[in-house]
Every structure is written in C-alpha cells, then in structure tokens.
GUVOGU-110638 format. One record per residue: residue in three letters; x, y, z of N, C-alpha, C, O in turn. Coordinates in nm, 4 decimals, m for minus. Example, Ala and Ser with C-alpha at 12.3 -4.5 7.8 and 13.67 -1.06 7.14 Angstrom:
('ALA',(1.3190,m0.5690,0.7800),(1.2300,m0.4500,0.7800),(1.3200,m0.3300,0.7800),(1.4236,m0.3319,0.8465))
('SER',(1.2850,m0.2250,0.7080),(1.3670,m0.1060,0.7140),(1.2900,0.0030,0.7870),(1.3409,0.1138,0.8039))
This chain:
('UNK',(m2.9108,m1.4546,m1.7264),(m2.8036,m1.3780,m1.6685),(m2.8626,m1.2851,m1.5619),(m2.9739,m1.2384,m1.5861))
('UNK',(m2.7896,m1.2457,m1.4229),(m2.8767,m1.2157,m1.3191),(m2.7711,m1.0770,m1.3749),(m2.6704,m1.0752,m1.4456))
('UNK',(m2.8577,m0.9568,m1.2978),(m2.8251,m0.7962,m1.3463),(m2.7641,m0.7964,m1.1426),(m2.8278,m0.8450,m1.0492))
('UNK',(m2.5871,m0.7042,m1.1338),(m2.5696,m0.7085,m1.0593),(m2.5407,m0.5147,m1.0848),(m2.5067,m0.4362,m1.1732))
('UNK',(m2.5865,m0.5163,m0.9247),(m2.5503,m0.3284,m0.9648),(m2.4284,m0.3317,m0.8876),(m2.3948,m0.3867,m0.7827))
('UNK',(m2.3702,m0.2533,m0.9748),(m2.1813,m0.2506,m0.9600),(m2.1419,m0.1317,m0.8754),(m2.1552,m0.0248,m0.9350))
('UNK',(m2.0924,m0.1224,m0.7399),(m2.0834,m0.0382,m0.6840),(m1.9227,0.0076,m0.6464),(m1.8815,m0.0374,m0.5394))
('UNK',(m1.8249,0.0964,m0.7278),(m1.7125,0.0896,m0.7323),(m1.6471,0.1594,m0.5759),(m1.5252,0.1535,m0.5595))
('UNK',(m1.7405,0.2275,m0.4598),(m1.6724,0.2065,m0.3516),(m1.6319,0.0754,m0.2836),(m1.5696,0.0865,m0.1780))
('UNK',(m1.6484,m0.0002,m0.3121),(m1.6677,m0.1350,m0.2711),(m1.5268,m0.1839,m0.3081),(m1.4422,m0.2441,m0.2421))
('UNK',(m1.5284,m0.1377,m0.4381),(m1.3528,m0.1789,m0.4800),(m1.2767,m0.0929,m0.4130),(m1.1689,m0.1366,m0.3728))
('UNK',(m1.3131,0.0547,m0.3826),(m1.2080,0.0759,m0.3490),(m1.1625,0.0367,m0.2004),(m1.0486,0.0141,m0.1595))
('UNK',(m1.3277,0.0345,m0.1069),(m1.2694,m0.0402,0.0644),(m1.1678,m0.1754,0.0398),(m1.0847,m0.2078,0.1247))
('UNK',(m1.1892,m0.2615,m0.1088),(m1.1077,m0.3793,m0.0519),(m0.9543,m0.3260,m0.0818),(m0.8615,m0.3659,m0.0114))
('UNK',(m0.9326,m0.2306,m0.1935),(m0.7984,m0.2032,m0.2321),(m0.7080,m0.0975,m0.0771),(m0.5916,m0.0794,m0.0414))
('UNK',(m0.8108,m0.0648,m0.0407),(m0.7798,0.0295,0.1284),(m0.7450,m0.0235,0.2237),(m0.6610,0.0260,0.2990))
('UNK',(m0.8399,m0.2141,0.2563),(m0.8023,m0.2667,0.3189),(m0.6691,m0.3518,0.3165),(m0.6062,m0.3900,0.4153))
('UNK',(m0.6352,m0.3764,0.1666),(m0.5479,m0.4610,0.1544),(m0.4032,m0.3820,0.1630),(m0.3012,m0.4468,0.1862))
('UNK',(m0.3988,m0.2388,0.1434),(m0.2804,m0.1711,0.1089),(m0.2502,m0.1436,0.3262),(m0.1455,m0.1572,0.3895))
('UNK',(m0.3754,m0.1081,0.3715),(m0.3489,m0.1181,0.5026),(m0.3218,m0.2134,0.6008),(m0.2534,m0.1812,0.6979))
('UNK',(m0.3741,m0.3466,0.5867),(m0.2900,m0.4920,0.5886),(m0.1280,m0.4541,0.5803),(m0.0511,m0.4828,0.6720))
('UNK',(m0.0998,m0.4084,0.4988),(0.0317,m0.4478,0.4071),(0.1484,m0.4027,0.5349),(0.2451,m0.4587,0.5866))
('UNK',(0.0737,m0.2598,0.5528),(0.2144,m0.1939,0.6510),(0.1241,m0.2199,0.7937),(0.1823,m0.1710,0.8905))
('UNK',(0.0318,m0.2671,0.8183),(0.0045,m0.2921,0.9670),(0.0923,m0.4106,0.9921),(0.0996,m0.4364,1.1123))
('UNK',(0.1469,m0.4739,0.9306),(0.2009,m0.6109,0.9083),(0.3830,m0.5912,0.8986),(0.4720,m0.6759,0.8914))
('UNK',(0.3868,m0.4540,0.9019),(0.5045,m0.4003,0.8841),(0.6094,m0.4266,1.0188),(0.5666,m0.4162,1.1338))
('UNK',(0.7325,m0.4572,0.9926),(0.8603,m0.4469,1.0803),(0.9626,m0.3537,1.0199),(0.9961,m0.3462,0.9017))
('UNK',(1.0027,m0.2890,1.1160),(1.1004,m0.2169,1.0904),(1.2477,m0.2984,1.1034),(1.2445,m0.3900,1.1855))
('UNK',(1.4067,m0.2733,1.0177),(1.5120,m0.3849,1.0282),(1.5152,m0.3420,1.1638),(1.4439,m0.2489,1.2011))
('UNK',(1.6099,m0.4165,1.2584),(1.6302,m0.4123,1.3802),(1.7591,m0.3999,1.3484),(1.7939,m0.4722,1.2551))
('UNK',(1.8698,m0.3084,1.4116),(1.9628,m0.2543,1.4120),(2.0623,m0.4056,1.4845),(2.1702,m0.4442,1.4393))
('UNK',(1.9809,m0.4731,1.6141),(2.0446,m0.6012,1.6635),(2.0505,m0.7578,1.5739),(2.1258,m0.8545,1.5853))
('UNK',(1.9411,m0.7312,1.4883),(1.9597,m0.8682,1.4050),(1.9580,m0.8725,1.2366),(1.8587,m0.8497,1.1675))
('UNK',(2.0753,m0.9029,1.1939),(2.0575,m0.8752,1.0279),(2.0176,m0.9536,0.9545),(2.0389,m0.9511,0.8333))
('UNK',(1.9299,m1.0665,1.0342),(1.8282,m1.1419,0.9519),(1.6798,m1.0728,0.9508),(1.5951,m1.1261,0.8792))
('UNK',(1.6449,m0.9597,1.0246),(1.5308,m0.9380,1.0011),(1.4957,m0.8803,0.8893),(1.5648,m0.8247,0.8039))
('UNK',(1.3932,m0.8962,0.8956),(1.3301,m0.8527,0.7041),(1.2586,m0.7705,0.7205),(1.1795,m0.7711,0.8148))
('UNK',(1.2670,m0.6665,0.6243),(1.1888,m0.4969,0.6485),(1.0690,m0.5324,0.5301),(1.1116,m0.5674,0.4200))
('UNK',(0.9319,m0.5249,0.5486),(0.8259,m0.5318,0.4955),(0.7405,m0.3605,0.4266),(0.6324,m0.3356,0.3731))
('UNK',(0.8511,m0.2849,0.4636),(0.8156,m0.1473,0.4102),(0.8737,m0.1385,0.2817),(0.9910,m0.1535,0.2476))
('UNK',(0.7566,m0.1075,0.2056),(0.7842,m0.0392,0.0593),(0.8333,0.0439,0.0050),(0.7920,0.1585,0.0226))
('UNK',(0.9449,0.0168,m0.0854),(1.0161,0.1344,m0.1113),(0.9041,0.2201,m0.1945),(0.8000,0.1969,m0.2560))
('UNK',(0.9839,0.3302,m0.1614),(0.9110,0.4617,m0.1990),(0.9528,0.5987,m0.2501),(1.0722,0.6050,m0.2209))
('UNK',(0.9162,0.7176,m0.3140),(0.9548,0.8153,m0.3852),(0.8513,0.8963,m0.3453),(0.7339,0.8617,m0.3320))
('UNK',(0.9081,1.0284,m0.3226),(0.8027,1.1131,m0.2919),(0.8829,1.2291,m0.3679),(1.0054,1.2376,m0.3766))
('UNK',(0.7654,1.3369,m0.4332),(0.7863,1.4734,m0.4903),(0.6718,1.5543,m0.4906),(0.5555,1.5378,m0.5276))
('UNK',(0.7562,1.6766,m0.4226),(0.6482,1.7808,m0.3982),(0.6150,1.8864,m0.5089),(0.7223,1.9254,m0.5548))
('UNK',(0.5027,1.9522,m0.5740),(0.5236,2.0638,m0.6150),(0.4338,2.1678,m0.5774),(0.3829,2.1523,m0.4663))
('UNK',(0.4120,2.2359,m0.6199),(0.3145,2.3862,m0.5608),(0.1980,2.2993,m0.5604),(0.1880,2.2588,m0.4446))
('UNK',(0.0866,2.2407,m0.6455),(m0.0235,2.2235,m0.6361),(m0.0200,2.0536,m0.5414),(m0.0719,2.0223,m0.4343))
('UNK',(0.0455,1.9922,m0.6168),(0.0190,1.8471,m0.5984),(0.1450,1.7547,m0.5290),(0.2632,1.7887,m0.5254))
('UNK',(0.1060,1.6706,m0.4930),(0.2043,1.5698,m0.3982),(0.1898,1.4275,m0.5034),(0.0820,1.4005,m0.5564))
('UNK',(0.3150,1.3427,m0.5239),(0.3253,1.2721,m0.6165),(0.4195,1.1558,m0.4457),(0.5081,1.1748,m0.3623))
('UNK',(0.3618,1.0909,m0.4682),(0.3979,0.9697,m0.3974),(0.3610,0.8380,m0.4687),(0.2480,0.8088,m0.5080))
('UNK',(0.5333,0.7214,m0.4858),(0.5323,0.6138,m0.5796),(0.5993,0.5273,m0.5133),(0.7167,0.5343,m0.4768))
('UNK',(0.5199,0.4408,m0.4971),(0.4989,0.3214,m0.4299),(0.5493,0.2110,m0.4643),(0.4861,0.1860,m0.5669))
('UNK',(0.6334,0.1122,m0.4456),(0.6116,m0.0606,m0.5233),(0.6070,m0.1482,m0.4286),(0.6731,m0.1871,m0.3323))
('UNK',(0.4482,m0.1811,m0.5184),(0.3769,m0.2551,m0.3910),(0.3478,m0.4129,m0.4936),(0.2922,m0.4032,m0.6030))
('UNK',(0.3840,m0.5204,m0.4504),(0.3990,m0.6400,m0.5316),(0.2192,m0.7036,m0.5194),(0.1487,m0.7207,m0.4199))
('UNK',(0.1991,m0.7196,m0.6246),(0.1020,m0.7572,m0.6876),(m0.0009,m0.6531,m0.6812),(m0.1235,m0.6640,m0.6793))
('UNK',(0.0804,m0.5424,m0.6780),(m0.0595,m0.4207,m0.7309),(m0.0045,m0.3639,m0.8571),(m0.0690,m0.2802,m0.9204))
C-alpha cells in the first residue's frame, strides 16, 4: 500500500472551482424569451450581529 499525504486545501480549490463554474455558467431569465432557463441558485440569506448565514441549493452538493 503506497502512503499518500492528504492535503485538504486541495479539496477545498476543487469544491471553489466547481461552485465557481456553476454561476460563471450562469444566465439570467430574459424578460424577451420565456423559454430561457435561469441557472442561479435559489437562495436564503440571514443576518445577525456576529454572523451571516447564507443557504444555498446547489444539486449534487
């Protein structure tokens, strides 16, 4: 068995790249055609004094 050293930034550049893919890839609906398809994720956002809570659904994450 070969010893691999596990380096978890690594996971996170591919999970960074793939979530940034997602909306570079993004269209907004077009107000002129109601076949276009909106590729933006719905979303929820809540603020409080310390922390920011943003919820995402992102398909196959």
């Amino acid at each position: 068995m070969t010893v691999v050293r596990w380096n978890p930034w690594r996971e996170i550049d591919t999970l960074q790249h793939q979530i940034n893919s997602l909306f570079e890839d993004s269209r907004l609906p077009s107000a002129l055609s109601e076949r276009s398809v909106s590729k933006v994720p719905a979303a929820e956002i809540q603020e409080t004094e310390n922390v920011i809570y943003l919820k995402l659904e992102l398909p196959g994450i």
